[in-house]
N, C-alpha and C positions, 0 to 999 in steps of 0.2 A: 504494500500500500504506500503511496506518494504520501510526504508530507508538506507542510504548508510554506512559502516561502519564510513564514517568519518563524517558524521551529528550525527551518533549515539557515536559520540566519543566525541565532540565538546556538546551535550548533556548533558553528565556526568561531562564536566569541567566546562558547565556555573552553573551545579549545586552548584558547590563547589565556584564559583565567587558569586550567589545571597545568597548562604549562610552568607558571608562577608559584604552583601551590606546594613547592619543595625548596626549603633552605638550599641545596645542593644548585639547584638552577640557578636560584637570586644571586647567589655568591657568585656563578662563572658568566651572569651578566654582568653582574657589576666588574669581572676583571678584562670579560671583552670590551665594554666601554674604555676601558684604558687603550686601547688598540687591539693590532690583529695579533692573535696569538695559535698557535698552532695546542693539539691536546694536549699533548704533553706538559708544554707548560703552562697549560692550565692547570691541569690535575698536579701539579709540582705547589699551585698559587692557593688553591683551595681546599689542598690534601684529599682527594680523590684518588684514588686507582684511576689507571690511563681506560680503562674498560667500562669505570665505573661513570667517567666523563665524559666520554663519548657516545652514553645513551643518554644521558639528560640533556647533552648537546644536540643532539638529532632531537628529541624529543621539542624542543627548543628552536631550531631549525622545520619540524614540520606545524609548530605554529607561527612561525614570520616572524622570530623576533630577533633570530640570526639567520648568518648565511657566510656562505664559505667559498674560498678560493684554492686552488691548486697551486705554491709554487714549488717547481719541483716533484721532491717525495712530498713533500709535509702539505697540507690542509690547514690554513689559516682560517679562522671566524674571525666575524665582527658584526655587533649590529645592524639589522638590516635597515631601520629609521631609527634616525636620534628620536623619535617621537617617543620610542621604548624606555626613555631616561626618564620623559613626562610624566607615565605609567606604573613606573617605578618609584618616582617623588609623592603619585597621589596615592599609593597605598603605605607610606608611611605617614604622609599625611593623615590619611582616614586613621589609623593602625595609632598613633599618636593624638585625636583627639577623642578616642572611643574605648580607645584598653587603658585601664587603669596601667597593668604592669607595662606596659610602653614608656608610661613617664615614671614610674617606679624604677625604671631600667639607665633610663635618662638620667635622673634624677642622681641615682648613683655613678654613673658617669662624671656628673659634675660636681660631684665629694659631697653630695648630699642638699647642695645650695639647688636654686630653681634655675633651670640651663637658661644662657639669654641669648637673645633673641638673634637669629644670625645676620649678617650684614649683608644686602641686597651688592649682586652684580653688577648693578651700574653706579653704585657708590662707592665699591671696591678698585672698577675703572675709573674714577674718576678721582680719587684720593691717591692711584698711581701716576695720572697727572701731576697730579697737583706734588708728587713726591711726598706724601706727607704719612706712610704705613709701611711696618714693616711685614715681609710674610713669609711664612711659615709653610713648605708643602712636607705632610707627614708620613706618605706613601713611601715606601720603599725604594731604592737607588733606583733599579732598572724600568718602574715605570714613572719615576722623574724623568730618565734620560730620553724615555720616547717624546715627552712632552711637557711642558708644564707654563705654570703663568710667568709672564715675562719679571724678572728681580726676585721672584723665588727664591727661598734656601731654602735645601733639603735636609730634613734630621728626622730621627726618631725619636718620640716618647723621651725617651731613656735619656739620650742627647741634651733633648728639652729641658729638661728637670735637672741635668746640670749644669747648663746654662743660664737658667730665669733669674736666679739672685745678681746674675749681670745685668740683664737688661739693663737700660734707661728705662727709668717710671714715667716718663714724658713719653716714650714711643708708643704708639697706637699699633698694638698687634691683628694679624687677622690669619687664621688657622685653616688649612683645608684639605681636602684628601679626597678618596675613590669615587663621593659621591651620597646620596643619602642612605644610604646603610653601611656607610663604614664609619670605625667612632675614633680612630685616630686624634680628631679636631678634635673630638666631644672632650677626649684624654689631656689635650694639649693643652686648651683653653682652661680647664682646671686648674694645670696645675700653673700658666701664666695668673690666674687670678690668684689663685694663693699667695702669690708673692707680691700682688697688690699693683698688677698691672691692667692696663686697659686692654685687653684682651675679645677677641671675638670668633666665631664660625660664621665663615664663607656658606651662602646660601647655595649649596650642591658643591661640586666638586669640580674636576677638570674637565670631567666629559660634560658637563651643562656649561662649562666657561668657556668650551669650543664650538657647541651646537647652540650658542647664541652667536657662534662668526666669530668671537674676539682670537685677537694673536696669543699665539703659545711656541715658545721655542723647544727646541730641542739638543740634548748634548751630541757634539759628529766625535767621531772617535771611535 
């Protein structure tokens, strides 16, 4: 028996809704948005099995949210629309104004205090105009070097925390990383406030700072 165009519509979107419905996927979205990476080193970024990544990635792939190229031996992903980032942002959004333990989770992130509020993308361009911020990318060496926002510096956590009692308490910091589900920033900003600096999280990450067009360099080497 046929069914109706809008069951068969309603079809294709819970595809792309149980596509989402696994920690495992969210995670190698959010490391494909960094760029194109091959399984391997995925499953190396998300501690997956190479076997175990390459069915949530097809998985993934047969709902449109990646897609992949050949070079060579290896098989590169990447998302197929940066629209998947938007997608991404509004179920932490939802996920964060409807679960208690979301800002429970948060909450702890940010040593118990209430997280604040993060600092919109065109006032983060506009405050690197103007020279007046400094900033912090918290993600890892090799996906700083594919890309990152232009006067970056890259550390970790670890790094951070033994650097903040240098700061300048005059400087205007601004924190950011993978994207909305990575807590690096959430990590950072903490512990820049502890030390009684002005501190902030970048509203999404590098892949929203790119799929609004702005420039992002890269280390050659």
């Amino acid at each position: 028996m046929s069914i109706s165009p809008k069951i068969a519509l309603l079809e294709e979107y819970a595809l792309v809704a149980r596509a989402l419905a696994a920690p495992a996927r969210m995670m190698l979205l959010e490391q494909v948005a960094q760029g194109e990476r091959g399984v391997e080193g995925l499953a190396e970024k998300t501690g997956l099995t190479i076997a175990n990544a390459s069915q949530h990635l097809q998985q993934l792939r047969r709902a449109g949210l990646v897609t992949s190229r050949r070079a060579g031996k290896t098989v590169l992903y990447r998302l197929t629309d940066p629209k998947t980032l938007a997608l991404m942002d509004l179920l932490r959004l939802v996920a964060e104004r409807n679960l208690a333990r979301v800002s429970d989770i948060l909450r702890d992130l940010s040593g118990g205090a209430e997280p604040p509020e993060p600092l919109d993308r065109d006032e983060l361009a506009q405050r690197i105009a103007d020279g007046s911020v400094t900033i912090f990318d918290l993600r890892p060496a090799d996906e700083y070097a594919m890309g990152h926002i232009p006067g970056a510096r890259n550390l970790s956590v670890a790094e951070l925390v033994r650097i903040a009692p240098s700061l300048d308490q005059d400087t205007e910091i601004v924190a950011y990383c993978r994207g909305p589900y990575c807590v690096y920033a959430h990590h950072a900003v903490a512990v820049l406030r502890a030390q009684g600096l002005r501190a902030h999280r970048l509203d999404g990450g590098l892949p929203e700072w790119q799929a609004d067009g702005r420039r992002t360099v890269a280390e050659v080497g």
